[in-house]
N, C-alpha and C positions, 0 to 999 in steps of 0.2 A: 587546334589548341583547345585545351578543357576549360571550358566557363571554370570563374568559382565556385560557381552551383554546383556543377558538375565535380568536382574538387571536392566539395562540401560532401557529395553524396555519396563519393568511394569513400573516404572517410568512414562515415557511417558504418555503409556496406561492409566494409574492414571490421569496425569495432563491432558489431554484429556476430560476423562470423567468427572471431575470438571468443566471443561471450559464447554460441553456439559449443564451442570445443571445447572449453571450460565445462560448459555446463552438463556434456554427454560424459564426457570421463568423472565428473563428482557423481553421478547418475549412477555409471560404471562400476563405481569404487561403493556404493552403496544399495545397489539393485533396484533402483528408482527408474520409472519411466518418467522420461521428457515431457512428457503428454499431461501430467501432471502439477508442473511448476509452471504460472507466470509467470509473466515479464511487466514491471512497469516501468514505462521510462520515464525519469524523475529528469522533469524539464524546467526545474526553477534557477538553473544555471545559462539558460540559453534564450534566444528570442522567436519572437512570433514565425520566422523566416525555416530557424531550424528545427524548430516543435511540426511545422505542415510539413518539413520532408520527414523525418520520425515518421509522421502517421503515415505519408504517402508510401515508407517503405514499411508497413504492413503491422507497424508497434502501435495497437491501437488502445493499450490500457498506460494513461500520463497520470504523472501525478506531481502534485505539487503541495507547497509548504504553508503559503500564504495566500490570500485573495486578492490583496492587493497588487503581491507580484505576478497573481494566472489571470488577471482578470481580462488585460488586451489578448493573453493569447487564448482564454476560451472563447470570447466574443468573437474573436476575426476565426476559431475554430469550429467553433459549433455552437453560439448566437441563439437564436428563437427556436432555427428547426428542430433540437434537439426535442427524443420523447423520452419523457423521465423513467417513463415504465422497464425502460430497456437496460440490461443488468449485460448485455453483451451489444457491443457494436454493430450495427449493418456496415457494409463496404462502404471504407470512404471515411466512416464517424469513428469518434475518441470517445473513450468510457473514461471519466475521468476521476481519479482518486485521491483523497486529502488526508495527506501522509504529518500533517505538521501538529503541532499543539493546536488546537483549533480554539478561541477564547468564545464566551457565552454571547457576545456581541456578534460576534461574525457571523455567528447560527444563520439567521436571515440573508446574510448574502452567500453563503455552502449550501446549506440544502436545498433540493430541487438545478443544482446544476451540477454538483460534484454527487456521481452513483455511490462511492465508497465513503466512510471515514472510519479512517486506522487508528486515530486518534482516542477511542473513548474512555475516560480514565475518572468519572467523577458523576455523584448523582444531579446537579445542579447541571452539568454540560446536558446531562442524556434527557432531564425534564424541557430543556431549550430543545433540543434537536424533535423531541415530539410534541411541543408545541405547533415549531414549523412544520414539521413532517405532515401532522392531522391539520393544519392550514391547507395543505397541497396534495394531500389525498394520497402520501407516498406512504410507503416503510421503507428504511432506511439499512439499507445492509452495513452492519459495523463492525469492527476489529476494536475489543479492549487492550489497551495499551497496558504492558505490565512493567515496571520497574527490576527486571529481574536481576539485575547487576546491583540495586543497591545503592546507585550514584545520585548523591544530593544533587547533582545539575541536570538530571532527567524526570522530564515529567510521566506517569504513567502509577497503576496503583503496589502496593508494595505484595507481593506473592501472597499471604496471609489474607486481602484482601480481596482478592479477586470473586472467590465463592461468594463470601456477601452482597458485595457487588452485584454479580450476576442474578442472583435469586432477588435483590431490588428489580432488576431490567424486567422478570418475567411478566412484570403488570402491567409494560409500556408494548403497547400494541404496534406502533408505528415506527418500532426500533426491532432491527432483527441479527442478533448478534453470530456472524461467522466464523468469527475464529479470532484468534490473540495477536498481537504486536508487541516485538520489544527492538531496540539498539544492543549493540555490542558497546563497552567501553571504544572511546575514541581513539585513545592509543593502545588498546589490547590488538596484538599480533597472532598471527596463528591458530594456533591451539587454546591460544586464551579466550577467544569468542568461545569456544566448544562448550563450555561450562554453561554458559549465557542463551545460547539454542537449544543443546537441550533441558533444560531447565525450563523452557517455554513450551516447546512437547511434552513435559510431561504433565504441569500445569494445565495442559490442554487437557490431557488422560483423567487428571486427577476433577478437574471440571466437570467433563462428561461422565465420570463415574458418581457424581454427588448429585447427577440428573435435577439438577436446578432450573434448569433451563426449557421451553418448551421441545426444544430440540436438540441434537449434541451439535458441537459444533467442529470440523476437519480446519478449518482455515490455520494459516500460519506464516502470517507476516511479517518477515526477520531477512537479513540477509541484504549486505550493500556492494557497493563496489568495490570496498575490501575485502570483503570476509564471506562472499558469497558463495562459493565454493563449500565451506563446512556449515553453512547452513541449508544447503541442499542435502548434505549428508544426513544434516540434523532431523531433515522434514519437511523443509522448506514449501509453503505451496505458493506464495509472492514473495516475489524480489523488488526489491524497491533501488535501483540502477542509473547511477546520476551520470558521471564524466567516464566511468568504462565502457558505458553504451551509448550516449549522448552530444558526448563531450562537454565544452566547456566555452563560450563566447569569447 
């Protein structure tokens, strides 16, 4: 008879390989290679127990919303021995990414234990994050959050402001920005994200083309458990992936 672990871990295995087949045919339908899209499994719905089978079955970029609610599961995850330096996994370890509004207080307990933050949307946030960053002798790989919907209940900057934005960042050394973040409205269905993904591609285009930046940036942070699909069409290169890959506690 199958433990619940066991129970637990076809589960998994199950929603994996759906996301897999999902993900090859929006690939398909768009002339995307696989090889190119992320996976993060957004673990702020689940606990300590089911975040180490995630990892052990090979999903080694988590992410989460809050610090308060990752904190038991990065300590029992990855604790001291983590090395900051590391922008990809060795076998076994979580790279782990901070997908939520991040507040200027929290700086100090995020940086140096979360690699990403997807979050960056204001210059007061980004002067905190390299404070701590040049504390800790890091750069800080980041996704600007863009408001691209419009919606008074989303934080992130309004489209018109991004370029300013960016051309601020280029003086901060310990912040290295990769690429954009935005949401889809909550109840936009279908076709109605489409407008909202690409919008932030092109945002991206139009960034890299106003060469603000010391570098251009590819990244492109969009795409959930609803609507994932048209934003792999869109460009996708992170998925951020709660209870279609994860599930839910």
């Amino acid at each position: 008879m199958a433990s619940e672990g066991d129970s637990n871990a076809v589960t998994l295995e199950q929603r994996m390989e759906e996301v897999e087949r999902r993900l090859a045919d929006a690939c398909a339908r768009s002339g995307r290679n696989r090889s190119d899209i992320g996976l993060i499994a957004v673990t702020k719905y689940v606990g300590i127990e089911q975040t180490q089978n995630v990892l052990r079955h090979g999903l080694t970029h988590m992410g989460e919303n809050r610090w308060q609610d990752a904190a038991d599961k990065w300590n029992a995850i990855t604790g001291s021995g983590w090395d900051r330096s590391l922008e990809q996994a060795p076998a076994g370890q979580a790279v782990w990414h901070f997908i939520g509004s991040l507040q200027t207080n929290k700086v100090k307990d995020v940086i140096g234990k979360f690699t990403y933050i997807h979050s960056l949307d204001r210059l007061s946030l980004a002067q905190a994050i390299e404070r701590r960053a040049e504390q800790l002798g890091l750069v800080v790989p980041c996704f600007l959050q863009v408001n691209v919907s419009g919606e008074a209940s989303k934080h992130g900057l309004a489209p018109e402001a991004l370029v300013p934005f960016a051309a601020e960042l280029s003086a901060l050394r310990h912040i290295k920005p990769v690429g954009l973040m935005t949401m889809a409205p909550i109840d936009a269905e279908g076709e109605q994200t489409r407008p909202v993904f690409r919008g932030l591609r092109e945002l991206r285009d139009e960034l890299n083309g106003k060469a603000v930046l010391p570098e251009p940036v590819a990244g492109l942070s969009m795409g959930m458990s609803g609507d994932f699909e048209i934003a792999v069409e869109e460009g996708a290169t992170w998925l951020r992936l709660g209870t279609v890959l994860v599930g839910k506690s």
